[in-house]
N, C-alpha and C positions, 0 to 999 in steps of 0.2 A: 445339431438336428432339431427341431422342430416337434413338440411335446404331440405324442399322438393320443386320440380321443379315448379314454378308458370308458366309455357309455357302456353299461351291462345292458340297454333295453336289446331283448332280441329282435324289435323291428329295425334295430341300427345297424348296419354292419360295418366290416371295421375298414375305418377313416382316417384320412390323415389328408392336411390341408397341402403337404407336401407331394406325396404320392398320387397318384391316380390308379384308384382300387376296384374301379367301377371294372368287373371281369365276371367274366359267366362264374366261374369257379365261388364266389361268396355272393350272386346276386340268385341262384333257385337252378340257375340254366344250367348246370351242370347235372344237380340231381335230379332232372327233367327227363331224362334217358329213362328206356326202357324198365332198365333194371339195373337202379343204381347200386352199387358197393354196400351201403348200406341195408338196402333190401336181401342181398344176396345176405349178410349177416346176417340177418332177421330170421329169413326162412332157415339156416342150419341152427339155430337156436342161440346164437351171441349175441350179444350188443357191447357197446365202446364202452359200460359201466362194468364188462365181467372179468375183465383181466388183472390181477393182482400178481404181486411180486411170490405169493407163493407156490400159484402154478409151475409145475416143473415141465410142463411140456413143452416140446420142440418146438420153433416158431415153424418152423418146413409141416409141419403137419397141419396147418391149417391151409385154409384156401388163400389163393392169393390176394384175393378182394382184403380179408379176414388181417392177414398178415400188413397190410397196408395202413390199416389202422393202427395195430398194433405198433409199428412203426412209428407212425405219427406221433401217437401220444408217446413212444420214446422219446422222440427227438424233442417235443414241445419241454419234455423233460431237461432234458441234455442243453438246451438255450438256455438254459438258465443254471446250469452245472448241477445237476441230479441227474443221476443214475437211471436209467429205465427198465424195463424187464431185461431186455434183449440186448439192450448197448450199453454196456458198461466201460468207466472212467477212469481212467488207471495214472496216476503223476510218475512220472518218470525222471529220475532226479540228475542232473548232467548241469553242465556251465552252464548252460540257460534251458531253463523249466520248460519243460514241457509236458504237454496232455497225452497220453493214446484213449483214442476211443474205439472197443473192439465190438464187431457186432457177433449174432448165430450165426455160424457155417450154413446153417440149415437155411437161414433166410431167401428168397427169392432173388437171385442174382441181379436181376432190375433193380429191386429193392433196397438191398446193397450197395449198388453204388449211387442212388438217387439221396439214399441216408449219408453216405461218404462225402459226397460235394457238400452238406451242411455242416461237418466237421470243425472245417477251419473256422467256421463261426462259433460255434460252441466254445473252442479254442481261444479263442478271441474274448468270449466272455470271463470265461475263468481266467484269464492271465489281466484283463483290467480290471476285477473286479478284487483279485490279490492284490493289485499294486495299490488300489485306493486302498485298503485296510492298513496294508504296510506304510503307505507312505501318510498317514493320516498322524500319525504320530507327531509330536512339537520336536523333538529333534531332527526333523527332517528338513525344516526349515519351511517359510513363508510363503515361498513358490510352490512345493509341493504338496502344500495344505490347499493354496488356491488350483492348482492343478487336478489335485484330488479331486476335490470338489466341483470340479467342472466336469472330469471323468462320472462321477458320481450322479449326475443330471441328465447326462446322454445315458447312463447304464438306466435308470428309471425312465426314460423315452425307450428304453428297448425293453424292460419290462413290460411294459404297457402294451406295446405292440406284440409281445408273444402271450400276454394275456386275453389281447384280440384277438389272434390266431385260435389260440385255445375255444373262446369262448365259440366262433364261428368252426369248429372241430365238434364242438360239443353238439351243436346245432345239425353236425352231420353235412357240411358246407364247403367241406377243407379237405382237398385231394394230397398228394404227397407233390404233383406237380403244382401245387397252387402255393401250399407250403414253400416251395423253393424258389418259386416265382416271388411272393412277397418279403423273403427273405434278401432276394438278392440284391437290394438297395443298401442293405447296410454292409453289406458283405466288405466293399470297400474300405468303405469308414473305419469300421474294427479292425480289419486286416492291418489299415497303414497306421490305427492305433495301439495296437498290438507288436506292431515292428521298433516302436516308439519306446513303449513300454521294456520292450526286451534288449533297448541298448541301455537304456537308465537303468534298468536292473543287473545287468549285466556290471557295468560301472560304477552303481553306485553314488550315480551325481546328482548334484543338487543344487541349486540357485541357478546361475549363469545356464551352464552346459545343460540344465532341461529347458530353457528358454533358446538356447542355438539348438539344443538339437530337433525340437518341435518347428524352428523357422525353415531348415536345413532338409526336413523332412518335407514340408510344406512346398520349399521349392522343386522337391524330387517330385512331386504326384501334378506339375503343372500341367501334364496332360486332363487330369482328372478336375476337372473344376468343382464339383460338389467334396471331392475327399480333401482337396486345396483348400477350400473354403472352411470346413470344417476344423480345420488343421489351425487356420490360421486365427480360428474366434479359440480353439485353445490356446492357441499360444497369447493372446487378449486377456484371455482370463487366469493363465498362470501370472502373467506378466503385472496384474494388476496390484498386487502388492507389493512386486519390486517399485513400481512405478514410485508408489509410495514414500518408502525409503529415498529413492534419488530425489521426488520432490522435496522435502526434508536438507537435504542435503542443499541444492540448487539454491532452494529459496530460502535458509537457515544458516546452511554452516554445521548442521547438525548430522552425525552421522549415529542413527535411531536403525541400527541391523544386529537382532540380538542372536541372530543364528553367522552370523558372517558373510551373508551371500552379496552383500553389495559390490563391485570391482573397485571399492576402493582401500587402501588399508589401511589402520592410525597404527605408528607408530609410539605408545605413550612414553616409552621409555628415554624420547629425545624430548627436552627442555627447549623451551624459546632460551632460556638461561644461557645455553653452548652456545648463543650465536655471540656474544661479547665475551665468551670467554675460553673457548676453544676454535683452534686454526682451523681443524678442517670438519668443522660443526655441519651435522648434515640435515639440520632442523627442515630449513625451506623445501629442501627435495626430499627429502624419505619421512619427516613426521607425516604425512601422507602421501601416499604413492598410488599409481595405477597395480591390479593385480595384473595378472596372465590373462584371465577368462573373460572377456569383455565382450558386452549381448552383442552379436551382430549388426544388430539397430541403430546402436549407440558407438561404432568402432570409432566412427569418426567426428563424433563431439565428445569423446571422451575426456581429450586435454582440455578442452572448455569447461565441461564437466565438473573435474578435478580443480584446475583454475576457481573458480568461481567458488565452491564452497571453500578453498584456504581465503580467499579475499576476505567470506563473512565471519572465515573463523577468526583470524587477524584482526578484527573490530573487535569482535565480542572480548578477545582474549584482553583488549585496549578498554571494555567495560564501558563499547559504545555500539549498544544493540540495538542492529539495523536489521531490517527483514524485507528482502523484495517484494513491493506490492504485488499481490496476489487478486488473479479473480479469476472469473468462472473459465474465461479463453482462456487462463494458460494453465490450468488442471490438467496433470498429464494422465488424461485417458485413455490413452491410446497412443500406438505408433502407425498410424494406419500412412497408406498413399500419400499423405495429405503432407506428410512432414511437420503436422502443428508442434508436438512438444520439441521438433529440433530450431523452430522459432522463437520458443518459449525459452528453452535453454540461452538460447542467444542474448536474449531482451535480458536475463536473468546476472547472465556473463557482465555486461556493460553498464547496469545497477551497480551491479558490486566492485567494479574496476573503477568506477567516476567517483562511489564512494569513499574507498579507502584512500585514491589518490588524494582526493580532497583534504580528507584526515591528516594524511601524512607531509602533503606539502602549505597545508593551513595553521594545522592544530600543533604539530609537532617541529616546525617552520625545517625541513628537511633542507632548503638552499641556504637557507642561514648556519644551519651545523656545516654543513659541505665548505661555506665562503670560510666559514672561522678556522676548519683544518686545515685551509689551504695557506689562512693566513699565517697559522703557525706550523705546519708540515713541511709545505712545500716554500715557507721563509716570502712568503709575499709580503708577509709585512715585516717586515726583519729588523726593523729600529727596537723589536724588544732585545734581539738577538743579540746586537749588538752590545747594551746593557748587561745582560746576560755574562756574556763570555767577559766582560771587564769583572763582574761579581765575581764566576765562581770559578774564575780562572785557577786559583790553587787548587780549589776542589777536584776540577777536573784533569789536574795535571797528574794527581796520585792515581796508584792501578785500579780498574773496577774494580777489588775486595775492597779494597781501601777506602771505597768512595761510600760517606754517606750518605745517601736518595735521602733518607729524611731531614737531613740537615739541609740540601738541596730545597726540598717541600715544605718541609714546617720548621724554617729557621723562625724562632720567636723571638719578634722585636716589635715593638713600639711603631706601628707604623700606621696611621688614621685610625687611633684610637684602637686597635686592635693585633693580632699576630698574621705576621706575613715571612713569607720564604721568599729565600731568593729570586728565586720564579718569578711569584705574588711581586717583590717590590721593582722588578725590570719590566713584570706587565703594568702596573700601575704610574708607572715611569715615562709610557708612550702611549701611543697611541690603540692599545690592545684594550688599554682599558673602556675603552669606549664599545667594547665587543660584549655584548650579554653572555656568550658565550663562554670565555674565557677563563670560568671557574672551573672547567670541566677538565682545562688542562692540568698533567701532572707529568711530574719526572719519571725518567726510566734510565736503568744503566743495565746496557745488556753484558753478557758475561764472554762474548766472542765476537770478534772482526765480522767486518762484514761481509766479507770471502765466505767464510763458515757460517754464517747465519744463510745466506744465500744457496751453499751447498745441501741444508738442511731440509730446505722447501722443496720437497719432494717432485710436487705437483705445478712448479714454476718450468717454464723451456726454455731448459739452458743446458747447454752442451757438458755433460759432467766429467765428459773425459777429458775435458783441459784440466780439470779439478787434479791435482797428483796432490800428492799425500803431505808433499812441502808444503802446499798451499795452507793446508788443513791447519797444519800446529803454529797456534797463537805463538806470535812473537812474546820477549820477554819483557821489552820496553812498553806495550799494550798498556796506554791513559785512557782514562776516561774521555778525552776526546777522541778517544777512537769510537769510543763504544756509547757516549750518550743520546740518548732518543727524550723525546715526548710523546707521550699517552693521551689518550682521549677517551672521557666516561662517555657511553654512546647508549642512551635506553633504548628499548621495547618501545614503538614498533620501526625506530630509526636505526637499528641493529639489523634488520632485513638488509637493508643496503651499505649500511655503513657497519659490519660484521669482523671479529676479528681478526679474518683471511686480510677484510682489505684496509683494516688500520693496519696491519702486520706492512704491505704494500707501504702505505702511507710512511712507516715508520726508514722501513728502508732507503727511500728517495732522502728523506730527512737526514738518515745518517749519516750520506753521501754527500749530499748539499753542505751537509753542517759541517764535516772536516774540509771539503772543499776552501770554505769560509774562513775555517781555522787558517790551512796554509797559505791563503790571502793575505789575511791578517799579518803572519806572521812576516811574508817579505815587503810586503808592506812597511812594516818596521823596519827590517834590511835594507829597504831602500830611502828609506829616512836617513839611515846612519850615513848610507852613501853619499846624500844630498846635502847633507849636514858639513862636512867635508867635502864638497867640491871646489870651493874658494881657495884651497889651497892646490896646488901643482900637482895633480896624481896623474898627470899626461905619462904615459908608456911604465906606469909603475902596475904592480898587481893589484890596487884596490883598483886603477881604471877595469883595469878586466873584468874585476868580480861585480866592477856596475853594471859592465856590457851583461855578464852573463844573470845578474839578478834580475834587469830587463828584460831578458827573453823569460823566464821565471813567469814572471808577475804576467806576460803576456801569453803564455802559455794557461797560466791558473785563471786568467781575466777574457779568455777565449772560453777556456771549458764549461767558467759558470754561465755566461754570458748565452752558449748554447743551451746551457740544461734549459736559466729560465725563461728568455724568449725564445728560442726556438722549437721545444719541449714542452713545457711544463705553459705555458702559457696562451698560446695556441690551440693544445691539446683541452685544457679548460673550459676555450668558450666554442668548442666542437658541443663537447660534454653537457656544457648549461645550456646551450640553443637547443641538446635533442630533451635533455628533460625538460625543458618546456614546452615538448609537443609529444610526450609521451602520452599514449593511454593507459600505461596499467603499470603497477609495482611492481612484474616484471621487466617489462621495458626499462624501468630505473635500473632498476641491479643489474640486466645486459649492458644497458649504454655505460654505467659507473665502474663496472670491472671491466671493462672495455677499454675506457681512459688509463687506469690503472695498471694495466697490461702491457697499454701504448709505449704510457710515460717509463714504465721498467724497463722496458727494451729500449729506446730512443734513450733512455739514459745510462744505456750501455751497461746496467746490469743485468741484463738477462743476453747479455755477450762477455763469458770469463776472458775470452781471451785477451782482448780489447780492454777488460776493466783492469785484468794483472798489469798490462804496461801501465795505466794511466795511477794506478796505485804505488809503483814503483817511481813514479814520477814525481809524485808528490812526496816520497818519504825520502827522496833526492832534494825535494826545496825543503822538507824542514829542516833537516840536516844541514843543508847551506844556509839560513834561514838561523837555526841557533851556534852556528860558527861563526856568523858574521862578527859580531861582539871582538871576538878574538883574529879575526883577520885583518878588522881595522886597528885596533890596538896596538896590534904585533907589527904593524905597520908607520904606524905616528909613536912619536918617545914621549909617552906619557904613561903615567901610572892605569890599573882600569879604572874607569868610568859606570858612574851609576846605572841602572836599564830601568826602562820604562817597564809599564805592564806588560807590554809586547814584546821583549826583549830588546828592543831598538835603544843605542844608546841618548843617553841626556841631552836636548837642546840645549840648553844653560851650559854644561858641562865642553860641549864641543863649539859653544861662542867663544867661554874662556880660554877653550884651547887654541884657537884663532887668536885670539888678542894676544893672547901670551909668549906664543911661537911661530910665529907667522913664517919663518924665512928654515929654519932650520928643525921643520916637524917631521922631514920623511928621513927613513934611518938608510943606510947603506946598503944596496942591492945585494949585499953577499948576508946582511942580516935577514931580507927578504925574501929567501932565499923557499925556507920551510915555508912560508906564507903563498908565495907563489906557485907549489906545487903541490899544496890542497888544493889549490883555487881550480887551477888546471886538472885537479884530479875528479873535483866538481862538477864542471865542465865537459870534463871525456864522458861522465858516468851519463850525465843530463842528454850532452846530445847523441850519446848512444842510444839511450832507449829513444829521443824522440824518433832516430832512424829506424830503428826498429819496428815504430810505428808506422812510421809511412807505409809499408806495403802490405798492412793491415788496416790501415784505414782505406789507402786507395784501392785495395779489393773491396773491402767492405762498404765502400761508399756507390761501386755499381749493385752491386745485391742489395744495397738499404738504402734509399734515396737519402732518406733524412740524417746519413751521417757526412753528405757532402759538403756544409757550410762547417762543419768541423775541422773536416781533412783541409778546406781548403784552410783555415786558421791555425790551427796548428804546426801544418807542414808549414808554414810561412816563416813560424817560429827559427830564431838563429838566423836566420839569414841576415839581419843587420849587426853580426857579432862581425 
C-alpha cells in the first residue's frame, strides 16, 4: 500500500494518492446541516475533549448523537489495539490467537453494530502487529525478518491513516458512517493478511513455506486485484533475501544460509575422499541434495539450481576459483511475470557446466585415464599381460593368503637404475610404457571367486536366486589366478567419474577376462604337446581323440574371448568415447560412463549367473584337461616324463628327441591305454555335457538379449567337428 500523507495542517484533510477522499463527510458538507452532532453536543454541555476512562457512566444514557462520538474515539482507539471507554479487548487463548472485542449493552443498537463491522480490522491489527514483534527475532530466520519488515511498513501506512482519521475527528469532520467508509479499503488487505499470519503462526514456519504460503494465498484473492497485488509485493520483499542466498549459491558454489532456510542441504559429513574409496559412496548425490520445501517459483529449476552450485563447488574444492560473470541483468530481484532470474539461472547453469568440463577433460586429461584403464582393465593392450603371467606365474599359482601383493608390486631389482616390481618390469617391457599413465596401476588379490564377489554387489541386476549356497563356498583349490585384479589410483576431481563403484566394475570384467586368458594359455600349451607328436601315428589311438577334443576347447575359449572383446567390450567403447565427446556437463559423463559399464557387465554375461555358472564350469573342465595333458601323452608314448614349459606344455627339444629316438615303436598297447583313454573320454562326456547344457540357455537367451546371438551361434557350433 501506498504511504498516506501524515500532513497535521488542518486546512489539509486526509489524503492519500491512492484513495479518493474527496467526500462530503471530511470536506464541511456534512457538518453543513442544520444541526450537526456536534452542535447537538455542544448545547447539552459535552464536547469530544470530556470523556475519560474514569467516567463510570452508561454509554445508553447519553444522547445518541453524544454516544456516536463516544464511539468513534473508541474505535479510533481500538485500530490501533487500545482499549476505549466502551469497547474493551479481551485475547482469548485457543490454537490460533484470537481478539474479542466487547462493547456496552447500553450502546445504541445502530451503534453497535456499525462499531462490530470494524472489529475484524482491529483484529487484523493486533494479530500482524504480534507477529512482527515475534517474528523479528534472528532465530526466525532471514525471510521472516524481511517479511516482518515489510509488514512493519504497511502497519505504519495504517498508522498514519488512523492518525488522519483522528485528526479530521478531532476537527469534528468524521461521522461513524465516514469512519467506515475510509476504513473499508484496507479492510481486505489486513483480513487476507491476517489469514496469512494465522497459518504461519499456527505452524510455525519459516523460510520456504512463508514464501509458498504468501504465493499460495496471493493466488486464492485473484478475484481481488488490489489484496492480489498487495500479497504479491510481500511475498517480493519477504523473498528478497532468500534471493540472496540462492544468488550466492548460483553464482558461487557457496552456500551462505545461516538459519537453514535455503532448499538445499550440505551434507558435511560425506568426504570427496569415499568417492576412491568406498563402493557405494554417496558424495555426488547427497553431499548436497534438494530439501522437501521448494518455493513454488523455483519448483522447476530446482535441479538446475542444485546442478550448478555442485559444478562451482567442484572447482573451488580443485582450488580453481571461478565465479559466473555477474552484472546488473542477472541480479535476482525479483520473480516477477517476466521469468528474468529463471534466465539468469540458466546462463548461470551453462557457465558452470562448460567450465568444469573443460577442467576435467583439459586439466585432468579424463580420456587419457579412461584409454589407460582400458588398456589395462579391459586387456586392450595385453602384450604386458602376457609378460606378466610368464613372471608371476608361480606367484599366482599359490592360494590368495599365500600370495604376496607386495612382492607382486615392489619386487626390488635393479632395473633402469632403480626398483621395480614385477608389474613395473612387464610394463616397462611393452608397450605400456609409453602410457604416462601407467604408474597409477597397482596389484590387487581379492580374497573370493568371482561368483561371490558378484553376489556381494548388492546394487548390481542380477538374478540372485540362481545364487544357492553351493555357489557361495570358495573352492579349496582357489589360486591366485582366480582371484588377481589390478587397481587404479584415480584423484579428485576424476573420481566423480571414475569412482570406486566403477573401478570395482572395471575390476570385474578384468578378472574374467584375465582367467579367460589364463585357460587359453593353458590349452594352448595342450595343444602344443599334441602338435609336437603328431608325426608320429596316433590315427584311432586316444591322444587322436584328446586332439579332436582339445580343439573344440581352444575353440570354445577362442569364441568366448573373441566375443567379450570385439563384440563387447569394443564396440561398447567407442559408443561411450563418441557420447563424451558431445557431452555437456559432468553429469552427462558419469550417465554415459556407468552406462557403458553396465552394458559391458551384462553383455559379458556377468550380470547373468545363470549363463556365467555353465561358462565357469567349462572352463575348470579345460584346465583340468589342460594340466592332465602332461600325463595323457606320456602314458601314452614309452618314455620316461618329460620337462614342461612355463605353460605346462611339454618340451619341444625333448619330444624332437623323442621322434628321432623311437620313431616306429613309441605307442604302447591299447590294453596299456586303456586308463588313458577313459579320462579322455571322461573329459570329453563332462565338456560336451555342459556345452549341451548350454545350448538352450543360450538359444533362449539369445531371443530376450540380442547381443548374445554371435555367441550362441559360436559356441553351439563347438564339437561338431569331434
Amino acid at each position: 500500500m501506498d504511504s498516506i500523507s501524515t500532513s497535521s495542517s488542518s486546512a489539509c484533510p486526509l489524503t492519500t494518492p491512492q484513495w479518493n477522499l474527496d467526500r462530503p463527510f471530511l470536506t464541511g458538507h456534512f457538518h453543513q446541516e442544520t444541526k450537526s452532532s456536534s452542535q447537538v453536543a455542544a448545547s447539552k454541555g459535552f464536547s469530544t475533549d470530556s470523556f475519560s476512562p474514569g467516567n463510570e457512566k452508561a454509554i445508553g444514557s447519553y444522547h445518541a448523537s453524544v454516544q456516536e462520538l463516544i464511539v468513534i474515539d473508541d474505535l479510533l482507539s481500538a485500530l490501533i489495539g487500545i482499549e476505549g471507554r466502551y469497547i474493551s479487548i479481551k485475547r482469548v487463548r485457543s490454537k490460533d490467537e484470537n481478539f474479542a472485542f466487547q462493547v456496552d449493552a447500553s450502546m445504541d443498537l445502530a451503534l453497535q453494530e456499525s462499531a462490530k463491522r470494524l472489529f475484524p480490522l482491529c483484529e487484523s491489527y493486533l494479530l500482524i502487529n504480534q507477529f512482527v514483534e515475534s517474528r523479528s527475532q534472528f532465530k526466525t530466520g532471514l525471510v521472516n525478518h524481511a517479511f516482518a519488515a515489510a509488514l512493519r511498513a504497511l502497519l505504519l501506512d495504517y498508522q498514519a491513516m488512523v492518525a488522519q482519521l483522528e485528526h479530521q475527528f478531532r476537527l469534528g469532520k468524521l461521522s461513524i458512517q465516514g469512519l467506515w467508509f475510509y476504513c473499508q479499503p484496507m479492510m481486505g488487505s489486513m483480513q487476507a493478511l491476517s489469514v496469512v499470519i494465522r497459518k504461519a503462526s499456527a505452524n510455525n514456519i519459516v523460510g520456504t513455506a512463508i514464501l509458498n504460503l504468501l504465493q499460495s494465498q496471493a493466488k486464492a484473492m485473484a478475484g481481488d486485484h488490489t489484496v492480489r497485488s498487495l500479497l504479491e509485493k510481500m511475498t517480493q520483499s519477504a523473498s528478497s533475501a532468500y534471493l540472496g542466498i540462492l544468488e550466492r549459491w548460483v553464482y558461487e558454489g557457496v552456500i551462505d544460509d545461516p538459519y537453514g532456510e535455503l532448499f538445499i542441504a550440505e551434507n558435511k559429513s560425506l568426504p570427496k575422499e569415499s568417492l576412491s574409496q568406498d563402493y557405494d559412496a554417496k558424495y555426488w548425490r547427497q553431499r548436497y541434495s534438494l530439501k522437501d520445501d521448494i518455493p513454488s517459483f523455483l519448483e522447476n529449476a530446482a535441479g538446475i539450481i542444485l546442478t550448478t552450485g555442485k559444478y562451482l563447488n567442484v572447482m573451488r574444492e580443485c582450488g580453481h576459483n571461478v565465479q559466473v560473470p555477474v552484472s546488473e541483468n542477472s541480479k535476482f530481484m525479483s520473480f516477477g511475470a517476466n521469468h528474468q532470474y529463471l534466465e539468469c539461472i540458466k546462463a548461470a547453469y551453462e557457465f558452470a557446466s562448460g567450465e568444469l568440463l573443460t577442467l576435467v577433460k583439459e586439466k585432468y586429461d579424463l580420456m587419457g585415464k579412461l584409454r589407460s584403464i582400458k588398456h589395462y582393465l579391459l586387456l586392450d593392450q595385453g602384450d604386458f599381460l602376457v609378460h606378466f603371467m610368464d613372471i608371476a606365474r608361480d606367484e599366482l599359482s599359490k592360494k590368495p593368503d599365500e600370495i604376496s601383493v607386495e612382492k607382486l608390486q615392489v619386487w626390488l631389482s635393479l632395473f633402469h637404475m632403480g626398483p621395480c616390481s614385477l608389474l613395473d618390469l612387464a610394463l616397462r617391457s611393452t608397450a605400456a610404457a609409453a602410457d604416462p599413465c601407467h604408474e597409477d596401476l597397482t596389484c590387487y588379490v581379492e580374497r573370493s571367486t568371482l561368483m561371490k564377489s558378484l553376489s556381494m554387489l548388492k546394487d548390481l541386476e542380477v538374478n540372485r536366486s540362481v545364487f544357492d549356497g553351493s555357489d557361495l563356498e570358495e573352492p579349496v583349490s582357489i589360486t591366485g589366478l582366480e582371484t588377481f585384479s589390478l587397481s587404479y589410483k584415480v584423484q579428485w576431481p576424476l573420481s566423480l567419474v571414475i569412482s570406486r563403484k566403477a573401478l570395482t566394475k572395471y575390476q570385474l570384467i578384468f578378472r574374467f577376462l584375465f582367467h579367460c586368458k589364463h585357460v587359453d594359455r593353458q590349452l594352448c600349451g595342450a595343444w602344443q604337446v599334441h602338435q609336437a607328436v603328431r608325426a608320429l601315428n596316433t590315427q584311432g589311438t586316444a591322444i587322436s581323440r584328446s586332439s579332436l577334443l582339445c580343439r573344440s576347447m581352444l575353440k570354445f575359449i577362442s569364441s568366448l574371448l573373441h566375443y567379450l572383446t570385439f563384440e563387447v567390450l569394443e564396440p561398447n567403447w567407442h559408443v561411450m568415447h563418441n557420447r563424451l565427446k558431445t557431452a555437456k556437463s559432468i553429469d552427462e559423463v558419469i550417465q554415459y560412463h556407468d552406462f557403458f559399464l553396465e552394458k559391458c557387465l551384462r553383455e559379458c554375461l556377468l550380470l547373468l549367473p545363470e549363463l556365467l555358472k555353465k561358462v565357469e564350469r567349462l572352463k575348470t573342465i579345460c584346465l583340468q584337461y589342460a594340466a592332465a595333458t602332461q600325463w595323457l601323452v606320456s602314458s601314452s608314448i614309452d618314455i620316461t616324463k618329460i620337462d614342461t614349459s612355463s605353460d605346462g606344455a611339454l618340451g619341444m627339444e625333448k619330444l624332437k628327441q623323442l621322434k628321432l629316438r623311437k620313431p616306429s615303436q613309441a605307442l604302447k598297447a591299447d590294453a596299456e591305454n586303456a586308463s588313458v583313454t577313459d579320462s579322455i573320454l571322461k573329459f570329453e562326456r563332462e565338456f560336451n555335457s555342459e556345452i549341451q547344457s548350454l545350448r538352450p540357455i543360450l538359444s533362449s537367451g539369445s531371443r530376450a538379449e540380442p547381443y548374445l546371438t554371435h555367441l550362441a551361434q559360436w559356441i553351439l557350433s563347438v564339437g561338431r567337428d569331434q
